[in-house]
C-alpha positions, -999 to 999 in steps of 0.1 A, spaced: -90 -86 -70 -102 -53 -68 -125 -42 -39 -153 -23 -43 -141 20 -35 -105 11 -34 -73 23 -49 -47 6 -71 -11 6 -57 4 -23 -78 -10 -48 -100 -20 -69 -71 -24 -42 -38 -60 -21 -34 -67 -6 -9 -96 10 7 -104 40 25 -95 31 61 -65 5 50 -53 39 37 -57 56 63 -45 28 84 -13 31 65 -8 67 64 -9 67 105 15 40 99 40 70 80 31 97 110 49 72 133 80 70 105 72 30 99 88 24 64 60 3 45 69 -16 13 46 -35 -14 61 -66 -35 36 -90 -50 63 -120 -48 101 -121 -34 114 -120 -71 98 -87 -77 111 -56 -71 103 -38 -36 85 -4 -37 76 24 -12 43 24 -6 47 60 18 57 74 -10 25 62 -29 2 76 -3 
């Protein structure tokens, strides 16, 4: 479900303003961060996203 000011990375991941910024400082420290809605579906880079 979509939360109020966020942004769409997949078809199930939003994110908001500080979980993005969250994530980003996540990057800085070279912490490889990956989105998949279930174990079936394919893995993606959410750095790359950001």
């Amino acid at each position: 479900m979509k939360k109020e000011g966020s942004k769409q990375f997949s078809n199930a991941i939003f994110l908001n303003e500080s979980e993005q910024e969250d994530a980003k400082k996540l990057k800085a420290l070279g912490i490889k961060q990956f989105i998949q809605q279930v174990p079936t579906s394919k893995k993606e880079d959410l750095n790359t996203m950001l």
